[in-house]
mmCIF file as gemmi writes it, N, C-alpha and C atoms, coordinates in Angstrom:
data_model
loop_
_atom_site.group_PDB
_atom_site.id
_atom_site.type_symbol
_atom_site.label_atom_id
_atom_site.label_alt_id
_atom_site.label_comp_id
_atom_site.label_asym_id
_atom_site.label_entity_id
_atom_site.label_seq_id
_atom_site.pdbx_PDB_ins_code
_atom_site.Cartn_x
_atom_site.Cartn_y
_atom_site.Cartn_z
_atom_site.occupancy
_atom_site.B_iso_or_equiv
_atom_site.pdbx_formal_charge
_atom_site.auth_seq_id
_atom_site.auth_asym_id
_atom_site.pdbx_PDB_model_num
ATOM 1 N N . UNK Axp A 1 ? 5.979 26.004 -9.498 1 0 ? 1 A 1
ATOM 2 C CA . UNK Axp A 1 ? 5.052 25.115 -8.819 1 0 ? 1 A 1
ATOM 3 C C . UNK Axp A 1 ? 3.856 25.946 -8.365 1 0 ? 1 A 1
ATOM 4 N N . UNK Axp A 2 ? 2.609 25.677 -8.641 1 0 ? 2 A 1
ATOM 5 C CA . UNK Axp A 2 ? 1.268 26.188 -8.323 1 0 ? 2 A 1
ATOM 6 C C . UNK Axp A 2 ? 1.05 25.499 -7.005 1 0 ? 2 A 1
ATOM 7 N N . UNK Axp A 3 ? 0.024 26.415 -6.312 1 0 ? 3 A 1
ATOM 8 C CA . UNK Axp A 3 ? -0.04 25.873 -4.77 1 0 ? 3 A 1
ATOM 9 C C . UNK Axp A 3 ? -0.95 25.032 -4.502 1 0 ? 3 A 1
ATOM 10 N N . UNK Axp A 4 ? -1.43 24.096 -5.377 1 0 ? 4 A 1
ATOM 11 C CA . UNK Axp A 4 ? -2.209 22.887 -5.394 1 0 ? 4 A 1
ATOM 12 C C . UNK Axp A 4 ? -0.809 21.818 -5.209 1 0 ? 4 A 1
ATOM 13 N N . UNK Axp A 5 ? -0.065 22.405 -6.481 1 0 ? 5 A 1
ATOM 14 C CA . UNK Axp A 5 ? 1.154 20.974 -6.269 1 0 ? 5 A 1
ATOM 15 C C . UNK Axp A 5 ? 2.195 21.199 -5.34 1 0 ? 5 A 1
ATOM 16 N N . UNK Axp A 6 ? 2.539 22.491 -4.34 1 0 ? 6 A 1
ATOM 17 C CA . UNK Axp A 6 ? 2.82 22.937 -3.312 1 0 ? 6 A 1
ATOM 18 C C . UNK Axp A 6 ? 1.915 21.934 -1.865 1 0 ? 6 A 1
ATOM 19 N N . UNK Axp A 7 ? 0.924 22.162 -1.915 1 0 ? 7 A 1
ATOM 20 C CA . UNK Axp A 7 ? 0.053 21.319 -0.902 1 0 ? 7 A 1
ATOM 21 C C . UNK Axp A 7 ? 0.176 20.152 -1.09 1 0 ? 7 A 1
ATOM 22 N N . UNK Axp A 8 ? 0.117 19.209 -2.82 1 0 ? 8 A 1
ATOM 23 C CA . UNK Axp A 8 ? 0.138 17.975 -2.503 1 0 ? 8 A 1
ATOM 24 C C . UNK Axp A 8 ? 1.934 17.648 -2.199 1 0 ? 8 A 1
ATOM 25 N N . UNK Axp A 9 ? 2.88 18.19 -2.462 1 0 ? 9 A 1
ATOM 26 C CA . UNK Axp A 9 ? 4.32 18.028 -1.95 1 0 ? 9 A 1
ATOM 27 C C . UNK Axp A 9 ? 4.361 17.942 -0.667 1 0 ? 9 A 1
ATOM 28 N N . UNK Axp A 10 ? 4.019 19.164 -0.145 1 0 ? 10 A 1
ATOM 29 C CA . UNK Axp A 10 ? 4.123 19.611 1.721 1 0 ? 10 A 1
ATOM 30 C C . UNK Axp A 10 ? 3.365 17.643 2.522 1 0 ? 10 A 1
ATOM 31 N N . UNK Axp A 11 ? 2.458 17.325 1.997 1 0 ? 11 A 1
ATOM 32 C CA . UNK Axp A 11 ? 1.471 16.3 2.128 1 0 ? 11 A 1
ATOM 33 C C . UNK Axp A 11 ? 2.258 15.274 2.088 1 0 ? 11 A 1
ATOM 34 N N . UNK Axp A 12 ? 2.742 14.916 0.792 1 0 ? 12 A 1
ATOM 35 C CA . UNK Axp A 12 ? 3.249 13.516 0.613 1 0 ? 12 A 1
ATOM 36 C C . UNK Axp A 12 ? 4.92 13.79 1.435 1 0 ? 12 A 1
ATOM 37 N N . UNK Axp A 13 ? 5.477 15.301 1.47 1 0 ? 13 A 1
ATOM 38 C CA . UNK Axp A 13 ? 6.52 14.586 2.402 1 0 ? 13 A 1
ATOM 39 C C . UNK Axp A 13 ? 6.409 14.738 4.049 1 0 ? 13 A 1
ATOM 40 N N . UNK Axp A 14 ? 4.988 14.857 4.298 1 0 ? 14 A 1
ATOM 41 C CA . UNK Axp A 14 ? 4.887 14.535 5.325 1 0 ? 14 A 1
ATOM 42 C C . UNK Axp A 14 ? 4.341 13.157 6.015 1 0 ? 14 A 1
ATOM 43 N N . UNK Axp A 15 ? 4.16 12.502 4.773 1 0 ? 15 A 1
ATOM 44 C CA . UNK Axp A 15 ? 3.728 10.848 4.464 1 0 ? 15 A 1
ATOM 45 C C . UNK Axp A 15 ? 4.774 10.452 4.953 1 0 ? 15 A 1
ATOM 46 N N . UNK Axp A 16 ? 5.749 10.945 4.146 1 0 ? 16 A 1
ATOM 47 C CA . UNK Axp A 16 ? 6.968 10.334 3.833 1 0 ? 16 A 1
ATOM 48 C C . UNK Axp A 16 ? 7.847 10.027 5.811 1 0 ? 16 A 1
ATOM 49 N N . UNK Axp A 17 ? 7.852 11.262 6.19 1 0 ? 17 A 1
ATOM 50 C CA . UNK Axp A 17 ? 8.139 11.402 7.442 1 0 ? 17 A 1
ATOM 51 C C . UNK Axp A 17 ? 7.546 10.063 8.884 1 0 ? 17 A 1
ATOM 52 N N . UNK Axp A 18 ? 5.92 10.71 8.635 1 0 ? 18 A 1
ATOM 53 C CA . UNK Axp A 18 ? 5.132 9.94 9.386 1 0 ? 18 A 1
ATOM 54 C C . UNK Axp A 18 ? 5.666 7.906 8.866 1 0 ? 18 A 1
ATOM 55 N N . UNK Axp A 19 ? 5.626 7.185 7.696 1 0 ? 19 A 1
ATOM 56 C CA . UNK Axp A 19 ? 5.907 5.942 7.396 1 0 ? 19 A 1
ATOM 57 C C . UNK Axp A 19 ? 7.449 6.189 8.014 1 0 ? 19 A 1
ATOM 58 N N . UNK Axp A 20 ? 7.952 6.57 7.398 1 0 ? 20 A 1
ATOM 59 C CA . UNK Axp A 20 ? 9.74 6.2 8.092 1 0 ? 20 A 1
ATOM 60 C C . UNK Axp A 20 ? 9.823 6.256 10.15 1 0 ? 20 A 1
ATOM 61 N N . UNK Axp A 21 ? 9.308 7.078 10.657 1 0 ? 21 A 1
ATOM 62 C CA . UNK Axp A 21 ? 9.685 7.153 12.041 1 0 ? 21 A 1
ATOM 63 C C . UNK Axp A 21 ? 8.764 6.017 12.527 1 0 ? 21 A 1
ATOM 64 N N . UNK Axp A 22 ? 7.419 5.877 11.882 1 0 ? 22 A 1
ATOM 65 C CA . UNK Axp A 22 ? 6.422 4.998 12.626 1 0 ? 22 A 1
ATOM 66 C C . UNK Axp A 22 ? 7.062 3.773 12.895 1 0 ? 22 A 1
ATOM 67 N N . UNK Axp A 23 ? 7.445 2.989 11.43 1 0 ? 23 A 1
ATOM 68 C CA . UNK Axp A 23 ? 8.154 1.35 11.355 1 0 ? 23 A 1
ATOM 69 C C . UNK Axp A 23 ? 9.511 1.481 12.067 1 0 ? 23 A 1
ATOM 70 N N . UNK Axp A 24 ? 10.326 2.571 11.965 1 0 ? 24 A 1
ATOM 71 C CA . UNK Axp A 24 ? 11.588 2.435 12.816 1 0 ? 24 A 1
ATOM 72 C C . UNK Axp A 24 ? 10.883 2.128 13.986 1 0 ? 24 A 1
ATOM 73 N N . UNK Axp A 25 ? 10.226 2.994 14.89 1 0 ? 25 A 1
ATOM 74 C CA . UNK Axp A 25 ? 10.078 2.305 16.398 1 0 ? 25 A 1
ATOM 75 C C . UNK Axp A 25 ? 9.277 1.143 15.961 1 0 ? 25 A 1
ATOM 76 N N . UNK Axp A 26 ? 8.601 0.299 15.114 1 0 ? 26 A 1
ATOM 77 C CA . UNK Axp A 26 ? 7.93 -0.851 15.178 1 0 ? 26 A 1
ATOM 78 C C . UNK Axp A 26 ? 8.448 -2.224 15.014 1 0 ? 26 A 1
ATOM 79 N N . UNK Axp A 27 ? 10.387 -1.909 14.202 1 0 ? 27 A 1
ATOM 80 C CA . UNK Axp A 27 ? 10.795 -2.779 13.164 1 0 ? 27 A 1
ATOM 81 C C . UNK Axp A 27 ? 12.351 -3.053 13.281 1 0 ? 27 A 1
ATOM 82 N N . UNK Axp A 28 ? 12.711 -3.936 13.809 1 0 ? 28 A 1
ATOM 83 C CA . UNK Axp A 28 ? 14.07 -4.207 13.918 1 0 ? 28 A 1
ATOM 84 C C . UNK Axp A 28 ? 14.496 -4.265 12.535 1 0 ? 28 A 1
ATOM 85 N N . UNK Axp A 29 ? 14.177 -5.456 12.133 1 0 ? 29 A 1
ATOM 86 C CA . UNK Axp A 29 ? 13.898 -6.403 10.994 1 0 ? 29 A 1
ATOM 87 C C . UNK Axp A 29 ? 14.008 -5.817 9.994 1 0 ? 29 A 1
ATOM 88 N N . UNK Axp A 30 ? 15.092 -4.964 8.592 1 0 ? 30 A 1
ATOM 89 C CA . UNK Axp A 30 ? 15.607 -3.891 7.755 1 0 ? 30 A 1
ATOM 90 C C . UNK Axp A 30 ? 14.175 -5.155 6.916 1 0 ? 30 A 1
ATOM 91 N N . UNK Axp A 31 ? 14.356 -5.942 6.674 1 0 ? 31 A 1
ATOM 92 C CA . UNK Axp A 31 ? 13.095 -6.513 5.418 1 0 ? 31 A 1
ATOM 93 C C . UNK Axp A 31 ? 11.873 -6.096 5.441 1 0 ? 31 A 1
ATOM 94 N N . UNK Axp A 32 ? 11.493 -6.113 6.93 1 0 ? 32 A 1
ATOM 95 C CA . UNK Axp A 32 ? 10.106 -5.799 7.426 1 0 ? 32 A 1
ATOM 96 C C . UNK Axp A 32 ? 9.931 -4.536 7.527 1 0 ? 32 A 1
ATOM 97 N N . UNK Axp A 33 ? 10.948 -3.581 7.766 1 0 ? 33 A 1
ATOM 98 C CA . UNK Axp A 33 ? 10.759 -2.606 8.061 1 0 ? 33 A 1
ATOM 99 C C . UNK Axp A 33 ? 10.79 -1.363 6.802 1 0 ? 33 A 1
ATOM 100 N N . UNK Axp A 34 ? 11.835 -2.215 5.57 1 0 ? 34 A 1
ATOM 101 C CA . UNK Axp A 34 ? 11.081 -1.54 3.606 1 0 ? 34 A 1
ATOM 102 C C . UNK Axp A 34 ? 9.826 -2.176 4.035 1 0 ? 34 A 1
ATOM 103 N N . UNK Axp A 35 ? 9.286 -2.735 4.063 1 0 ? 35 A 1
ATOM 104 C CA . UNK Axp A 35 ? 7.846 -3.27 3.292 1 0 ? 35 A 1
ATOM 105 C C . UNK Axp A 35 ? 6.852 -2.557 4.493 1 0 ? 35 A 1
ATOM 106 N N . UNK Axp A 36 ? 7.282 -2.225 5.711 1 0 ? 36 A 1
ATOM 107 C CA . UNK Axp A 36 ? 6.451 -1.539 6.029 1 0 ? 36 A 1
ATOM 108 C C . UNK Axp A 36 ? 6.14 0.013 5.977 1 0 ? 36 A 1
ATOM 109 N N . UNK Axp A 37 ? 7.453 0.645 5.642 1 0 ? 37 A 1
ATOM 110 C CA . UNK Axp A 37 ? 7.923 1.876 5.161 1 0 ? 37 A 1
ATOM 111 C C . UNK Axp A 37 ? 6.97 2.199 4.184 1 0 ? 37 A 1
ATOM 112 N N . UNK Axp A 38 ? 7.086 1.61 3.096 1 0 ? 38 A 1
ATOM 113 C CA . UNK Axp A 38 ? 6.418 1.224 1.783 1 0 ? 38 A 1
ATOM 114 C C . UNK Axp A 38 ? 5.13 1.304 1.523 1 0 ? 38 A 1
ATOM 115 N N . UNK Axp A 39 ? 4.855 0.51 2.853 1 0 ? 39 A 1
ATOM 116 C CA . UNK Axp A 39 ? 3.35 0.14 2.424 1 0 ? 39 A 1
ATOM 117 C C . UNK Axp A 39 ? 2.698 1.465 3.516 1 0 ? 39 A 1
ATOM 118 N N . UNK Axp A 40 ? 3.11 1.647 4.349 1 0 ? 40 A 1
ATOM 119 C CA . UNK Axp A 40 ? 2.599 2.746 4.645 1 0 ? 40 A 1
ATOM 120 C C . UNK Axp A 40 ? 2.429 4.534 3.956 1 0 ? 40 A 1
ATOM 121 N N . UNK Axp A 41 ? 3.68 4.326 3.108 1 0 ? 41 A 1
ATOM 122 C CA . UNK Axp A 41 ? 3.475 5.59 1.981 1 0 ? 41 A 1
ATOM 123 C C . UNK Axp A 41 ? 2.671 5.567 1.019 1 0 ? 41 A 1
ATOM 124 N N . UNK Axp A 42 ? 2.429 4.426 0.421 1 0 ? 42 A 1
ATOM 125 C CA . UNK Axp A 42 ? 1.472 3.757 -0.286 1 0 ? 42 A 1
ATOM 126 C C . UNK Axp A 42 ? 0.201 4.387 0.535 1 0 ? 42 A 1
ATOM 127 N N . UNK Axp A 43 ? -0.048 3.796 1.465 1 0 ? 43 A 1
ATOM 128 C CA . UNK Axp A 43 ? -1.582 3.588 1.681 1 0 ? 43 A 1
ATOM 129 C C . UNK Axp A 43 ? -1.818 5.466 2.133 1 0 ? 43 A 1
ATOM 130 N N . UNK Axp A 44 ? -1.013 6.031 2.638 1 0 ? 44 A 1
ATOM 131 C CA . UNK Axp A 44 ? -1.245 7.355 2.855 1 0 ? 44 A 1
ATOM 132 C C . UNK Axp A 44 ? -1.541 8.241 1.615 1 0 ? 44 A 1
ATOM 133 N N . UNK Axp A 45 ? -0.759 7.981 0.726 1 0 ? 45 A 1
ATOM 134 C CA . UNK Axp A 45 ? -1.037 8.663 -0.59 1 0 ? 45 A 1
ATOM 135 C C . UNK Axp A 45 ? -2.209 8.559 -1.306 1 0 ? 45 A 1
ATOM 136 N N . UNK Axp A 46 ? -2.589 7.224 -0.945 1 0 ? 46 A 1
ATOM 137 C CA . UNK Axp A 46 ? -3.977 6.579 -1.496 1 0 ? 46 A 1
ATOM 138 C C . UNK Axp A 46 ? -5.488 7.396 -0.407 1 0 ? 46 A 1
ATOM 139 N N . UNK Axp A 47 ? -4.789 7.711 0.653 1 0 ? 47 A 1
ATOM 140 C CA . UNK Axp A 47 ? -5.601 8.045 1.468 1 0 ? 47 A 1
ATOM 141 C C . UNK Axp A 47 ? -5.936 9.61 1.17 1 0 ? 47 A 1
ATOM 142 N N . UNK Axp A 48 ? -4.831 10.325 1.159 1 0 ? 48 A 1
ATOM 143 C CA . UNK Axp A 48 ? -4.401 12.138 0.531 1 0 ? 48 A 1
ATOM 144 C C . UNK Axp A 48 ? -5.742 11.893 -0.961 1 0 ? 48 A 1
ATOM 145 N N . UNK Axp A 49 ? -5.561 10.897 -1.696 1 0 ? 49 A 1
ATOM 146 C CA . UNK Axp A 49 ? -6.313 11.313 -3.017 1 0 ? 49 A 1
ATOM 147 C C . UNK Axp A 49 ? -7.74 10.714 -2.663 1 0 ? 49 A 1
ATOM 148 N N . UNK Axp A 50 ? -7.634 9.959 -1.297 1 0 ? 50 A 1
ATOM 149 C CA . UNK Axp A 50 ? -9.631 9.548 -1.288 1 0 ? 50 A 1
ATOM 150 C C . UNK Axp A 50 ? -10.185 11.086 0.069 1 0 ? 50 A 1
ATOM 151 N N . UNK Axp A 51 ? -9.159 11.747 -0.231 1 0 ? 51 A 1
ATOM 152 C CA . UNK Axp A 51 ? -9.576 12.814 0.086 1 0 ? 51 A 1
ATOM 153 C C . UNK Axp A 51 ? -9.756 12.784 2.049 1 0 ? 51 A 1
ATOM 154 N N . UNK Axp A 52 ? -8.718 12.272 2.689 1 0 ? 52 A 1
ATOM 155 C CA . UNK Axp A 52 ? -9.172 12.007 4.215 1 0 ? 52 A 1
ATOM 156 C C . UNK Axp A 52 ? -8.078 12.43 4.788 1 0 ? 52 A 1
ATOM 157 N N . UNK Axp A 53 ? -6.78 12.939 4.449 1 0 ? 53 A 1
ATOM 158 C CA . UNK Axp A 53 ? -5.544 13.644 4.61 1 0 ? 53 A 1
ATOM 159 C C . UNK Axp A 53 ? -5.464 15.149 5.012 1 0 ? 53 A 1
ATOM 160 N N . UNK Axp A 54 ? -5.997 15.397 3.314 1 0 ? 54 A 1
ATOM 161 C CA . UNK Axp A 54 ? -6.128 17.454 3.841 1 0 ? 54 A 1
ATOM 162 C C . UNK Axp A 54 ? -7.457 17.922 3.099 1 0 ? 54 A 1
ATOM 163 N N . UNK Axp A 55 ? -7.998 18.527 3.749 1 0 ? 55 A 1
ATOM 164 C CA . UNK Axp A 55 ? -9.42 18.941 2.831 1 0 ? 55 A 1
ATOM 165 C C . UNK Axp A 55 ? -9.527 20.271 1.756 1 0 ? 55 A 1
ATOM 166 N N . UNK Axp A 56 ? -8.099 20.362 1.948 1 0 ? 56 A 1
ATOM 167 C CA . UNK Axp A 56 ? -8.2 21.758 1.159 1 0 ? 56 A 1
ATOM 168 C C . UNK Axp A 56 ? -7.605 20.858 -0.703 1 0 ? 56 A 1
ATOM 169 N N . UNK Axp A 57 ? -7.121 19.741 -0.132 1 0 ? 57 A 1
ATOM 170 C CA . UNK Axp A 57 ? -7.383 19.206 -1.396 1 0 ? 57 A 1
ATOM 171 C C . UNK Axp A 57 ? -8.04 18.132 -2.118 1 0 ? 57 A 1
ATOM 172 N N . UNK Axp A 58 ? -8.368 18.882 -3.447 1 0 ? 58 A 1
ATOM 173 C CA . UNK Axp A 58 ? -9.126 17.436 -4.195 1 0 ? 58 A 1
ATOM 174 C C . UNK Axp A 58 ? -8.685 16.994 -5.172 1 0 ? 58 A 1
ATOM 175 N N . UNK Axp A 59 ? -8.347 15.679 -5.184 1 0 ? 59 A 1
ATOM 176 C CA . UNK Axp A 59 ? -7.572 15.348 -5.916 1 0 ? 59 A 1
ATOM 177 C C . UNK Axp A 59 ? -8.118 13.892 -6.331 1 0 ? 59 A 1
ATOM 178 N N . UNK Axp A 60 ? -7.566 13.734 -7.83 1 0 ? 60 A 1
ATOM 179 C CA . UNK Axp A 60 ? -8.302 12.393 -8.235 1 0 ? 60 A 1
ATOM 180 C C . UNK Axp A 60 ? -7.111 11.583 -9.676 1 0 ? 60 A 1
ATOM 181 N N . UNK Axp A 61 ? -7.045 10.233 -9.865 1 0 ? 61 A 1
ATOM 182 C CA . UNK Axp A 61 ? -6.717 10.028 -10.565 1 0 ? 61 A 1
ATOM 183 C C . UNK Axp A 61 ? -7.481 9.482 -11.586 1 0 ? 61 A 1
ATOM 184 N N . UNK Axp A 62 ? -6.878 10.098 -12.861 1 0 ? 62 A 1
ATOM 185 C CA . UNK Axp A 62 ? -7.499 10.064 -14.078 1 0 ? 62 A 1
ATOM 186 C C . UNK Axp A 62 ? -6.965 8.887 -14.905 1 0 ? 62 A 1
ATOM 187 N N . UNK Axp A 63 ? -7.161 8.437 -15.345 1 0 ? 63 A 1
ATOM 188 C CA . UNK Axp A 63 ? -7.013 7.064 -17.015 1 0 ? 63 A 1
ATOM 189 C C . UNK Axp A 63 ? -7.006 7.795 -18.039 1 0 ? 63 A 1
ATOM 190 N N . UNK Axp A 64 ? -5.856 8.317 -18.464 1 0 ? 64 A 1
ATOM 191 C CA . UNK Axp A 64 ? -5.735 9.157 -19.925 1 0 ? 64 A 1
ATOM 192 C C . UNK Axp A 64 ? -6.547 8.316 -20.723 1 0 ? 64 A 1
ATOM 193 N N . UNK Axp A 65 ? -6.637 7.422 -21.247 1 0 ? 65 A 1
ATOM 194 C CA . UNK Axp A 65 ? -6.9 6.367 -22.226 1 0 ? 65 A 1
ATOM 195 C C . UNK Axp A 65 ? -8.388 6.981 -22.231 1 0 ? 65 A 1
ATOM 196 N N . UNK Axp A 66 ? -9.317 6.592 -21.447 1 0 ? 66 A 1
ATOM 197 C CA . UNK Axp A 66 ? -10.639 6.05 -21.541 1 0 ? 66 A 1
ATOM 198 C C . UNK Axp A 66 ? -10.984 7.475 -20.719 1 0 ? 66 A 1
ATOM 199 N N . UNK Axp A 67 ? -10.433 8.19 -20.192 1 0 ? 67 A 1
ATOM 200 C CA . UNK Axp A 67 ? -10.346 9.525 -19.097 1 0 ? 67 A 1
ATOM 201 C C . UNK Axp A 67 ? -11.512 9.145 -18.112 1 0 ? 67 A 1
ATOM 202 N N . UNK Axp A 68 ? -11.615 8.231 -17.442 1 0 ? 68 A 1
ATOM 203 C CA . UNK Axp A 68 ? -12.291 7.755 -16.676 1 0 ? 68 A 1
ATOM 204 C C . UNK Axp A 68 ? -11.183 7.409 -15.249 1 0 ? 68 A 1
ATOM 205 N N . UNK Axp A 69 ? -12.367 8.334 -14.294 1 0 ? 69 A 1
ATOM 206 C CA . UNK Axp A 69 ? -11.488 8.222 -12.575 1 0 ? 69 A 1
ATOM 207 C C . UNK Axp A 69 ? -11.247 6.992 -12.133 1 0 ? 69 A 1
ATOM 208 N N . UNK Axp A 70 ? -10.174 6.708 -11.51 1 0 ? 70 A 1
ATOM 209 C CA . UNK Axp A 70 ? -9.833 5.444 -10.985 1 0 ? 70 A 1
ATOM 210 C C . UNK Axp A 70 ? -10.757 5.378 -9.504 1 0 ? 70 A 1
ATOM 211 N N . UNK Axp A 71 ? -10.821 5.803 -8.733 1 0 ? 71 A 1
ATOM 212 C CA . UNK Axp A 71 ? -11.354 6.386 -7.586 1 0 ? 71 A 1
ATOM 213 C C . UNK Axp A 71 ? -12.574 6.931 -7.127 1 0 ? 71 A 1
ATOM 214 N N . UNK Axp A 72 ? -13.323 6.631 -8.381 1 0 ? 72 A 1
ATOM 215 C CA . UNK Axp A 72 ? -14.789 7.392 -8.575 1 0 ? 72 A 1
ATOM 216 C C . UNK Axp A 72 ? -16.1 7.615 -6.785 1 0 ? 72 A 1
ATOM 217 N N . UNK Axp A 73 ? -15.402 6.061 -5.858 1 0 ? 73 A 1
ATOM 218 C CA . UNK Axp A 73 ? -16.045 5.657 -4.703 1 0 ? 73 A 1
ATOM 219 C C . UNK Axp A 73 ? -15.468 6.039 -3.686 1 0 ? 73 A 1
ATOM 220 N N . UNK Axp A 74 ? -13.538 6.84 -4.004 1 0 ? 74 A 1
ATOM 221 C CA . UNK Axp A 74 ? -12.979 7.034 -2.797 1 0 ? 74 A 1
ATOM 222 C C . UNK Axp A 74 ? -12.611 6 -1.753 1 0 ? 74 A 1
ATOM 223 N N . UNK Axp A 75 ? -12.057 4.723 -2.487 1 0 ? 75 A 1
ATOM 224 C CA . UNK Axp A 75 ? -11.744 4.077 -1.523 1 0 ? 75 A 1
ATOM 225 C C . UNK Axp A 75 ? -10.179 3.216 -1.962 1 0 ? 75 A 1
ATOM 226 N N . UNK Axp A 76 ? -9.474 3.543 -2.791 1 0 ? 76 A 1
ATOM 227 C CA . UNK Axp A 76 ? -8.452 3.393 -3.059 1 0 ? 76 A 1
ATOM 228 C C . UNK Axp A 76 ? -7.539 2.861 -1.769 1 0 ? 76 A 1
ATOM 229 N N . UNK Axp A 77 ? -7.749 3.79 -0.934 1 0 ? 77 A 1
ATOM 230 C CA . UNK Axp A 77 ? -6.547 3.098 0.49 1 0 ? 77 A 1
ATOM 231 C C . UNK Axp A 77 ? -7.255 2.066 0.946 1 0 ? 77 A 1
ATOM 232 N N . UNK Axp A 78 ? -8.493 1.979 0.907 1 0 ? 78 A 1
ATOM 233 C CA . UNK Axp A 78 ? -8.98 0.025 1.356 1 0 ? 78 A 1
ATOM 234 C C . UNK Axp A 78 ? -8.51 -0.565 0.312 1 0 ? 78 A 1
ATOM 235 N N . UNK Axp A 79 ? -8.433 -0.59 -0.864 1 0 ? 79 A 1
ATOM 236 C CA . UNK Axp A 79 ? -8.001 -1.55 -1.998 1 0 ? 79 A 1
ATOM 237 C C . UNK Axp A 79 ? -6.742 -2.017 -2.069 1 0 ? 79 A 1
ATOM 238 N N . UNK Axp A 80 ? -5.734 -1.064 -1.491 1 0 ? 80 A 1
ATOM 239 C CA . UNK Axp A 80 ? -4.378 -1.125 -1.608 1 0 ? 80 A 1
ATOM 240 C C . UNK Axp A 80 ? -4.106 -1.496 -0.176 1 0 ? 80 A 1
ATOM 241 N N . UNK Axp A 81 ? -4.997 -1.502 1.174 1 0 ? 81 A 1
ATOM 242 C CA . UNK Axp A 81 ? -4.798 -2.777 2.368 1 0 ? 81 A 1
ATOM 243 C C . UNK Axp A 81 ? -5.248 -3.939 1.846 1 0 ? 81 A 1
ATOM 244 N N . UNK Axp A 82 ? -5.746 -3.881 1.231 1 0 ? 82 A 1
ATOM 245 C CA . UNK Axp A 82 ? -6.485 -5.837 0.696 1 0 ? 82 A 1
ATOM 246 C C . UNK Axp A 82 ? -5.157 -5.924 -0.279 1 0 ? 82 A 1
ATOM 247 N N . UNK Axp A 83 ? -4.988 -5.268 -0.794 1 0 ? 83 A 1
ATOM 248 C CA . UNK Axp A 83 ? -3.738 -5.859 -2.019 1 0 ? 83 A 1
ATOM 249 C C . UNK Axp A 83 ? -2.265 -6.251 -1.513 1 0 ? 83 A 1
ATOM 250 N N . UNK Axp A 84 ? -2.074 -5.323 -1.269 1 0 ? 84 A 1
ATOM 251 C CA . UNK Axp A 84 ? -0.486 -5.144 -0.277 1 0 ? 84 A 1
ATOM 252 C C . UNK Axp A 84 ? -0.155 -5.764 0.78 1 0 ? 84 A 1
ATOM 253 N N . UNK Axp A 85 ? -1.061 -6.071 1.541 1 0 ? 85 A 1
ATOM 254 C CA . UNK Axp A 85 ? -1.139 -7.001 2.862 1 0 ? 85 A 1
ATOM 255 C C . UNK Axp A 85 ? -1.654 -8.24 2.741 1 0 ? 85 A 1
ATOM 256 N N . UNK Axp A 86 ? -2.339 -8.796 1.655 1 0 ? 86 A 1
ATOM 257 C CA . UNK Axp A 86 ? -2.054 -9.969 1.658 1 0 ? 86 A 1
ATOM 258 C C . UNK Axp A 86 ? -1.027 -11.005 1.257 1 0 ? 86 A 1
């Protein structure tokens, strides 16, 4: 493992951490409390690649196909609160 994919690991399982303890104190409710688990790892990860997480990384997703960035505006974690939450 190179220490780019070292940083984005350390990152996402600290996503991982932060979504699980947050909805436990928020969430009796085991239904509400996957989908909020969920959606909060979601939107953090989305947040890590629009670059507002850690600054030592940059990170972007690519479209093998057409190799064109998904993310070109950096706003992926607003797209995925409008999607997921409605």
């Amino acid at each position: 493992m190179n220490a780019i994919q070292e940083k984005l690991f350390k990152e996402i399982r600290m996503i991982q951490e932060e979504a699980v303890y947050l909805s436990l104190s928020e969430n009796p409710d085991i239904k509400d409390l996957l989908f909020d688990v969920t959606y909060d790892t979601v939107f953090k990860i989305f947040e890590l690649f629009d670059g507002y997480r850690n600054t030592e990384l940059n990170l972007d997703i690519v479209d093998r196909k057409s190799e064109n960035s998904i993310n070109p505006n950096r706003n992926l974690h607003d797209m995925c609160s409008k999607y997921l939450n409605d």
